[in-house]
C-alpha positions as CSV (number, residue, x, y, z in Angstrom):
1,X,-1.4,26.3,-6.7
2,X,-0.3,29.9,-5.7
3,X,-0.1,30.6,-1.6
4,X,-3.4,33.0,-2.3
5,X,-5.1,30.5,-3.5
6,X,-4.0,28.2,-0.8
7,X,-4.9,30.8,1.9
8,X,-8.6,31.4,0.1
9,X,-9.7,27.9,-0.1
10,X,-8.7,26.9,3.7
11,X,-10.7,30.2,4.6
12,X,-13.6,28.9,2.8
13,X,-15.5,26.5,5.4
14,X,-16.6,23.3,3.2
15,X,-19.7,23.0,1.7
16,X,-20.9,19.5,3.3
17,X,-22.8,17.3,0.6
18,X,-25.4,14.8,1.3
19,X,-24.5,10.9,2.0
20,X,-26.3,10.1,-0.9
21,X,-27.7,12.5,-3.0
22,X,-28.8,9.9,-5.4
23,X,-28.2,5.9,-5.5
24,X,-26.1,3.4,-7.5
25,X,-28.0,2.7,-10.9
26,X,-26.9,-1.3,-9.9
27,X,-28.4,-1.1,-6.4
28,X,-31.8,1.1,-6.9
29,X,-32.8,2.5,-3.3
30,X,-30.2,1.4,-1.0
31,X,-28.9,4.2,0.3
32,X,-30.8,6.3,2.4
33,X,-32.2,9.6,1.2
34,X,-30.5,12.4,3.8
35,X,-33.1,15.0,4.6
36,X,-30.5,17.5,6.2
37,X,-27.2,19.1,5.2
38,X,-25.1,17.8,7.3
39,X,-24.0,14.1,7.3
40,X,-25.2,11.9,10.5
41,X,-22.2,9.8,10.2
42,X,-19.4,12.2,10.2
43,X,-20.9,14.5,13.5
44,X,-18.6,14.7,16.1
45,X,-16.4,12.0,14.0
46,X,-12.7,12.0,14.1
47,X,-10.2,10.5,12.8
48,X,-6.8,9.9,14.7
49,X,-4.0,7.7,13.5
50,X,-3.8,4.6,15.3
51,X,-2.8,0.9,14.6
52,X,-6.4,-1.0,13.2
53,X,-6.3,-5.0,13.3
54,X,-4.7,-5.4,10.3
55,X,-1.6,-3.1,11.0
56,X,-1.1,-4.7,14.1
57,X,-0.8,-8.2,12.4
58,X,1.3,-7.0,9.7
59,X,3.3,-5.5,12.4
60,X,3.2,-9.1,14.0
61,X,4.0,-10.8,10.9
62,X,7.4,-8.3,10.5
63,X,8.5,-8.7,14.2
64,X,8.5,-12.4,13.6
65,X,10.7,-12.0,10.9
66,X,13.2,-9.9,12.7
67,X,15.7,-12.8,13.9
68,X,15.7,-13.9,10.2
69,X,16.0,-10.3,9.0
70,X,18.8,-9.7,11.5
71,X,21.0,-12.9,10.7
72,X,20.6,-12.1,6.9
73,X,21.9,-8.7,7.5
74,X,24.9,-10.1,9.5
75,X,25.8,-12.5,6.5
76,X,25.9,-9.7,3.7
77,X,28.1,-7.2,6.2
78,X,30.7,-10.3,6.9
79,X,32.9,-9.0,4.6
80,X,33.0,-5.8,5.1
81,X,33.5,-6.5,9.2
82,X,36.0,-9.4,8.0
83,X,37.8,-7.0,5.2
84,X,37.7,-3.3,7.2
85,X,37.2,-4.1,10.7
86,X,34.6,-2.8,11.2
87,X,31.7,-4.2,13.6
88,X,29.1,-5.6,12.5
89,X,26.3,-4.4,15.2
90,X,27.5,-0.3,14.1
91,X,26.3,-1.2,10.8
92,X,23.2,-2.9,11.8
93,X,22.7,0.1,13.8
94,X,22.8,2.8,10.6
95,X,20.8,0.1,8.5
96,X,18.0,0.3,11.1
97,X,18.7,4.4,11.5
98,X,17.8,4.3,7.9
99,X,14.3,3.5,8.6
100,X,13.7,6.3,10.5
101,X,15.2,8.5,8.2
102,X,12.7,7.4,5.4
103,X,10.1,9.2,7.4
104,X,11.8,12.5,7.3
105,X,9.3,14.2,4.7
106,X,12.0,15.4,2.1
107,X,13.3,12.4,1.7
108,X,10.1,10.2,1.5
109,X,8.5,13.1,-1.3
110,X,12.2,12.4,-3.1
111,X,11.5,8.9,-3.1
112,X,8.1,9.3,-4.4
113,X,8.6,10.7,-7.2
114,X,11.8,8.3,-8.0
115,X,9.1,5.7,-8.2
116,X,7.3,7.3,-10.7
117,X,4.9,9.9,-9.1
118,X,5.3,13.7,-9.5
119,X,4.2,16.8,-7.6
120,X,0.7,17.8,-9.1
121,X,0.6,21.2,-11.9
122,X,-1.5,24.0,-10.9
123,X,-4.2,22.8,-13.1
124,X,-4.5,19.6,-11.2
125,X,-4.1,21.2,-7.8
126,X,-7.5,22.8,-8.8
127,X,-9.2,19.7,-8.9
128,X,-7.3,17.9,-6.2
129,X,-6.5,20.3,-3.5
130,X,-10.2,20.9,-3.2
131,X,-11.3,17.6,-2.9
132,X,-8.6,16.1,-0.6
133,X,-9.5,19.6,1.8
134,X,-12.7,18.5,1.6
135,X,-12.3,15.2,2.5
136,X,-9.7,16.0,5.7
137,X,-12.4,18.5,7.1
138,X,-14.7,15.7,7.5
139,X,-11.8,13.8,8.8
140,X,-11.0,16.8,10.9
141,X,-7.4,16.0,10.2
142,X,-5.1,18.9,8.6
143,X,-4.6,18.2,5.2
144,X,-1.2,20.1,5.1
145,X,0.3,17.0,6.9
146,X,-0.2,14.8,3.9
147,X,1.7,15.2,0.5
148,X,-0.1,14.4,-3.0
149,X,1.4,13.4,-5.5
150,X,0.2,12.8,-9.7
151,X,1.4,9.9,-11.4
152,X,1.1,10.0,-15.6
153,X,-1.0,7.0,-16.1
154,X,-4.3,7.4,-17.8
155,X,-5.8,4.4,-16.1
156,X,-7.8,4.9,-12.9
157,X,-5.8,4.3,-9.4
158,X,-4.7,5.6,-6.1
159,X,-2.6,4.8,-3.3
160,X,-1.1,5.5,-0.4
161,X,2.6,5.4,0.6
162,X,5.2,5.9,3.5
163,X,3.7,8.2,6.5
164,X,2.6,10.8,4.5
165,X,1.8,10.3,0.4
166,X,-0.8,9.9,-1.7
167,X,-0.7,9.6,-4.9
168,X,-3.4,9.4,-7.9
169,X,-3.5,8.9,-11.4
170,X,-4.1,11.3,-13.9
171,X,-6.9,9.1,-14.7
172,X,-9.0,9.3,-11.6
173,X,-8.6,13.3,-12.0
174,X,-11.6,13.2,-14.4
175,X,-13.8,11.9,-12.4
176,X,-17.0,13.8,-10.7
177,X,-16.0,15.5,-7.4
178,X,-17.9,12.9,-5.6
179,X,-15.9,9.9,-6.5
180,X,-12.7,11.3,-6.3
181,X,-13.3,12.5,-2.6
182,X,-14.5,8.4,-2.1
183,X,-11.3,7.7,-3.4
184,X,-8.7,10.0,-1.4
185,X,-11.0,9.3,1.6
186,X,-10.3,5.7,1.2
187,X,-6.9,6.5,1.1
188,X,-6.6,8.7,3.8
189,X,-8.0,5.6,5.5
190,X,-5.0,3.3,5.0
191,X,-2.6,6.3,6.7
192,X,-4.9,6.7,9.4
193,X,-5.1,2.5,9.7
194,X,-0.9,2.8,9.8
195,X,-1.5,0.4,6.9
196,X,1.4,2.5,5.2
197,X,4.0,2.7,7.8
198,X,3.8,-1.5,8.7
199,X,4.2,-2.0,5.2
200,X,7.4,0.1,5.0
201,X,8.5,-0.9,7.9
202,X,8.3,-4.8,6.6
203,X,9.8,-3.8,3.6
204,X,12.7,-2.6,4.7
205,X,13.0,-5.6,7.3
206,X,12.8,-7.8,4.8
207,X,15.8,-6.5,2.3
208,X,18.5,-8.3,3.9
209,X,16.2,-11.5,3.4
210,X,15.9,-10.4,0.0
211,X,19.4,-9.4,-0.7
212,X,20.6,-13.2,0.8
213,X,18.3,-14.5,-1.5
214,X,19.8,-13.1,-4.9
215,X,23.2,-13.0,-3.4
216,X,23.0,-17.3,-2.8
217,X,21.2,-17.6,-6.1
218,X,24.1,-16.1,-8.3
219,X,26.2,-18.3,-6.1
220,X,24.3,-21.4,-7.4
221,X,24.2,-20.3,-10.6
222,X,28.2,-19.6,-10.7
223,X,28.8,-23.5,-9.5
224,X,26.1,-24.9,-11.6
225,X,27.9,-22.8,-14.4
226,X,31.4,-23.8,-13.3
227,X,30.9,-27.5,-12.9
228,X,29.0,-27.5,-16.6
229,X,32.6,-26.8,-17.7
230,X,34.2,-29.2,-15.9
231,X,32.0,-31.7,-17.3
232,X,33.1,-30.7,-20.8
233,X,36.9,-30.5,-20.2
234,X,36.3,-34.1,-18.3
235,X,37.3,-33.3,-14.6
236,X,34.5,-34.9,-12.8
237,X,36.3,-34.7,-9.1
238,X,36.3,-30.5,-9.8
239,X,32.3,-31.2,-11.4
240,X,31.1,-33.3,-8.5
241,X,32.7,-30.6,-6.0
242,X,30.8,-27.8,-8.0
243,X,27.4,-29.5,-8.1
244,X,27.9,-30.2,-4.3
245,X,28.5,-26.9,-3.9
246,X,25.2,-25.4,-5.6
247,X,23.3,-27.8,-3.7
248,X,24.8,-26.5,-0.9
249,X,24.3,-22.8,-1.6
250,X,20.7,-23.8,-2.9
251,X,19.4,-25.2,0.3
252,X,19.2,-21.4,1.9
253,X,18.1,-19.6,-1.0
254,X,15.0,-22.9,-0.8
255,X,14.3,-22.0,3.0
256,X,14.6,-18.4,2.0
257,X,12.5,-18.5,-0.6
258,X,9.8,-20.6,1.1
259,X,9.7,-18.4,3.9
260,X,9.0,-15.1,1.8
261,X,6.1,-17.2,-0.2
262,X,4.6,-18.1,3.3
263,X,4.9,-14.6,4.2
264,X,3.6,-13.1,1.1
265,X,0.9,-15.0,1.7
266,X,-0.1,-13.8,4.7
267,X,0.7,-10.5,3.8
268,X,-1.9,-10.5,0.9
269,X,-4.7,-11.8,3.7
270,X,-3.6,-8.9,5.7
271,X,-4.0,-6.6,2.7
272,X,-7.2,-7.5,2.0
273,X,-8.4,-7.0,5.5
274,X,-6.6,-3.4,4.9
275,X,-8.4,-2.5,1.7
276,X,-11.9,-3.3,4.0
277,X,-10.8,-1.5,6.8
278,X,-9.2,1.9,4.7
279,X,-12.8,1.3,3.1
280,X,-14.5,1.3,6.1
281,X,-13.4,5.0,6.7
282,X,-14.2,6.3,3.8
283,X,-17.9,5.4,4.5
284,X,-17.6,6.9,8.1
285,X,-16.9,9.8,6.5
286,X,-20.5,9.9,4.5
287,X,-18.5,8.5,1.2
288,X,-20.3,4.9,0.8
289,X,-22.2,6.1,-2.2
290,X,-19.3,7.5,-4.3
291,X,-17.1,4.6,-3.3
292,X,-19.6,2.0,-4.9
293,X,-20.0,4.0,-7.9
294,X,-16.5,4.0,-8.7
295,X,-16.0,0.8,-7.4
296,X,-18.7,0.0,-10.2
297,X,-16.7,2.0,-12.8
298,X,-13.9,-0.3,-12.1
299,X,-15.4,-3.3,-12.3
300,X,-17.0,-2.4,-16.2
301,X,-13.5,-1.1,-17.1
302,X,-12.1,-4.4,-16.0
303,X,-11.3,-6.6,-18.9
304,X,-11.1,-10.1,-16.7
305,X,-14.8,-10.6,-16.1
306,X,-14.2,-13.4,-13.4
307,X,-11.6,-11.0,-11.4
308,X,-14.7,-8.4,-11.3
309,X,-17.0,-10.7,-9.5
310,X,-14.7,-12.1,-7.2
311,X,-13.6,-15.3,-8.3
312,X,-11.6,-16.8,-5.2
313,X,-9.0,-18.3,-8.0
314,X,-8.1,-15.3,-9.1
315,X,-7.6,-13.2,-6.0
316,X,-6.4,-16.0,-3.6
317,X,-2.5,-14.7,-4.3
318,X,-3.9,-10.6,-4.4
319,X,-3.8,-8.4,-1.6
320,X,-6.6,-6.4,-3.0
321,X,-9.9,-7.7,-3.1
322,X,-12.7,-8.2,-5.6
323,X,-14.7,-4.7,-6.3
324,X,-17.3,-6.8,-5.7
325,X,-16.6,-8.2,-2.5
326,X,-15.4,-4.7,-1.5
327,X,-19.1,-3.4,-2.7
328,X,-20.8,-5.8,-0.3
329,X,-19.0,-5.0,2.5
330,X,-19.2,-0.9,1.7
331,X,-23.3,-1.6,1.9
332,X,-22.9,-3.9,5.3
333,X,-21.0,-1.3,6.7
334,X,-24.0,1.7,5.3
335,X,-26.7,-0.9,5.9
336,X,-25.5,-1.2,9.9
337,X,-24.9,3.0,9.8
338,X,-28.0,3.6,8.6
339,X,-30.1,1.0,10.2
340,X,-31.3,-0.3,6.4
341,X,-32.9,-3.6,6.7
């Protein structure tokens, strides 16, 4: 979109919509009809960036890992200290310098759209700019200090990323103003939670954990390889030395690999306290009804019927939860707001 453009919708004061101008067709009634213009749940409501309860035990989770994280990093830079002399704790220092620089907003947009994503035409920026606007004067936050992004998928989805990006399908463009403010809202709710900043922050903790991992398990599949000859050419001191050595190489990549299960684990039950919580925004900010409707829309596009209702099974490893589940805690949440019996 051109600068004019730019500078004539942020002169433009919102036009505020009703909560819920009409209900779900699946739940007749619940939401409450809203008599005035305005929307009782967003007056005098703010948002500010802050650490919710499932940041902070994300952030837990990654500090606990930091002795781990730190000795895997000091095994991978051994050689390089052992070969060039140079120390070990410099390099840990520009490896955890490189966090930081992450955030710098060039290089996260860069990164962005490495993975995939791309900086929205002019054609989309006329159905997105207006919406996500919309969405951070409710939040009275200044939408300028996000980035959003378009990704070329046709399916519907959205997230959020880093400090700063959001990115959405070409998909979820087509839907009805309504629903995609529900959707950007819920994820201006995970940068606002600090959702994405503890998750990049663990991810980048946990690459030397990772790198170990692989590094050990080509290791054990060298000796494994190595004493499979030695079995053929009939050496069986060199093949009992080379099995003894994959067992020995294994036993790390075993605790290793344990570990990040454990964690991932816990991570996904984190995840799905997030996906509540950046939910829980969105209907703060008056968007309950056009999160269940596209909530809805997801389940009927989904092709597992058992995933849609929120079989436990399938969602026990997920860090996203049922629509379902996510539908009855978006009503809770209105039913409490609104005082609905």
């Amino acid at each position: 979109m051109t600068e004019d453009k730019r500078q004539s919708l942020s002169r433009e004061e919102p036009h505020v919509r009703s909560v819920a101008p009409s209900a779900p067709s699946f739940s007749p009634g619940f939401f409450p009809e809203v008599s005035t213009a305005t929307v009782p749940a967003v007056a005098g409501f703010s948002l500010r960036c802050s650490f919710d309860w499932t940041a902070g035990l994300s952030l837990l989770l990654t500090l606990l890992l930091l002795p781990v994280s730190y000795f895997s990093a000091r095994v991978l830079i051994a050689p390089i200290t052992y070969f060039f002399g140079i120390s070990s704790n410099v390099l840990i220092f520009f490896w955890l310098l490189g966090l930081a620089f992450l955030a710098i907003r060039p290089v996260e947009e860069v990164l962005v759209r490495l993975f995939g994503a791309r900086f929205p035409t002019e054609d989309e920026e006329m159905i997105l700019l207006p919406a996500w606007e919309m969405v951070c004067w409710k939040a009275k936050v200044d939408p300028d200090d996000y980035a959003l992004f378009v990704q070329d998928n046709p399916e519907f989805n959205a997230f959020a990323v880093g400090v700063r990006s959001v990115t959405v399908t070409r998909g979820a463009l087509v839907f009805p103003p309504a629903q995609l403010e529900a959707v950007l809202a819920h994820e201006l709710g995970h940068h606002v939670g600090a959702h994405t900043v503890v998750a990049a922050l663990s991810l980048w903790l946990l690459l030397p954990i990772l790198a170990v991992t692989s590094v050990f398990g080509f290791i054990v599949h060298i000796c494994i390889k190595t004493a499979n000859f030695f079995t053929e050419i009939r050496l069986p001191l060199l093949n009992t030395i080379g099995y003894f050595l994959a067992l020995l190489c294994a036993l790390p990549v075993l605790v290793l690999r344990g570990l990040l299960w454990v964690v991932g684990f816990l991570r996904n039950l984190i995840g799905r306290g997030s996906e509540f919580a950046a939910d829980a925004v969105a209907v703060d900010l008056g968007y309950g009804d056009g999160l269940v409707e596209t909530l809805a829309i997801w389940m009927e596009l989904d092709d597992n019927a058992e995933a849609a209702t929120g079989n436990w099974r399938e969602h026990l490893f997920s860090s996203c939860p049922s629509p379902a589940a996510r539908i009855r805690r978006i009503e809770k949440r209105a039913r409490n707001a609104y005082g609905v019996a």
